[in-house]
Structures are given as structure tokens and as C-alpha cells.
C-alpha positions as CSV (number, residue, x, y, z in Angstrom):
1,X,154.3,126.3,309.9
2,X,157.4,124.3,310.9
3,X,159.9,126.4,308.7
4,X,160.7,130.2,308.6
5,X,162.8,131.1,306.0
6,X,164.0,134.5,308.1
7,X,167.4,133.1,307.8
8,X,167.5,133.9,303.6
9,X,165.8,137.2,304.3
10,X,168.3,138.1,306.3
11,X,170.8,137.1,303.8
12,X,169.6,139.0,300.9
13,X,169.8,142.5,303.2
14,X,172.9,141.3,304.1
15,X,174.3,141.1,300.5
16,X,172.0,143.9,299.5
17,X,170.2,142.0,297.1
18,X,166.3,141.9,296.3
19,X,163.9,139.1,295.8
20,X,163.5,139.3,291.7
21,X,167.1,139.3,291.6
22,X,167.4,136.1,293.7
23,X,164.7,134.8,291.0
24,X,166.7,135.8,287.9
25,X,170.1,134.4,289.6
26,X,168.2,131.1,290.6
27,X,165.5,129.9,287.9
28,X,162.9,130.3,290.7
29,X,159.7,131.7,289.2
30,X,157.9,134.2,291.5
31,X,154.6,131.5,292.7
32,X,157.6,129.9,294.3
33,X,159.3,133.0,295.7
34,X,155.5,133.7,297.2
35,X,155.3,130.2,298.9
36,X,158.4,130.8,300.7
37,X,156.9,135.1,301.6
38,X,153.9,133.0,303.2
39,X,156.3,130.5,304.9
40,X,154.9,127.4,302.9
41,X,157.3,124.5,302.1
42,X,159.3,124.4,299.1
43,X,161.2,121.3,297.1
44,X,164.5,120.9,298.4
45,X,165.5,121.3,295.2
46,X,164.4,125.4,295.6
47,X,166.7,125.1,298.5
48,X,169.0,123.4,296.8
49,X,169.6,125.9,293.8
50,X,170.1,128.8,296.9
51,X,172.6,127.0,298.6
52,X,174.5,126.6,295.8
53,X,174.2,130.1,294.5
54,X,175.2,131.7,297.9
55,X,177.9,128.6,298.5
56,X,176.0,128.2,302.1
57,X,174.4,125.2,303.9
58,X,170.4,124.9,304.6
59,X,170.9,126.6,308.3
60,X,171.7,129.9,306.2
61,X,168.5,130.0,303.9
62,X,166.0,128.5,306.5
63,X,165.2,127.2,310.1
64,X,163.2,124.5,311.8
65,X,160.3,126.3,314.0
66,X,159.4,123.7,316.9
67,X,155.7,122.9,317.6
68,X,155.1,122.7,321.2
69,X,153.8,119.1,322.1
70,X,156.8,117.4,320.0
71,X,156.7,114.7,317.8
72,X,153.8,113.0,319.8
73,X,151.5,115.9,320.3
74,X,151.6,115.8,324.0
């Protein structure tokens, strides 16, 4: 996958708070919160609604994983 989202795990020990409660503060049900354990792509939207609640930018909830190859595959 081409995203991690360590950066918001991270986070949430940082301002000792758990998973559910990031739900509850941020409308995101828990199939979503799953997608993001297993490193699959969420709306920006999801991303979005976190930034806002933790008054952060995108760099502080997730982070761009490079492929090896680049954009062309080589």
C-alpha cells in the first residue's frame, strides 16, 4: 500500500486517546476505522473530519509510502 497511517497512531498515544474515542469524536463508523488498521485508502473526507478535529494538516494523520520503480514502474 502507498499510505501508512503510523503518523495518527502515533498521535492518538501521544494525546492518550483510543480508537473508539476517535470514532465517537469524528462520526467515523468502525468498518472505516478497520480500513485505515489494514492500511487501505479512505475518502479524503475521513481525513478531512481528523484534521479538523486535531486542528493538524494531512502530514500528521498519514504518509505517502514510495513504491520502488516510481511512477513508471522501472
Amino acid at each position: 500500500m502507498s499510505f501508512s497511517y503510523k503518523p495518527l497512531w502515533k498521535l492518538l498515544i501521544d494525546k492518550d486517546m483510543s480508537k473508539k474515542e476517535l470514532m465517537e469524536a469524528t462520526n467515523i463508523s468502525k468498518s472505516t476505522m478497520d480500513k485505515m488498521g489494514r492500511s487501505e485508502i479512505v475518502s479524503l473526507e475521513i481525513i478531512d473530519r481528523i484534521c479538523n478535529y486535531f486542528n493538524c494538516s494531512v502530514e500528521d494523520v498519514i504518509e505517502h509510502c514510495y513504491k520502488e520503480g516510481g511512477q513508471d514502474g522501472k
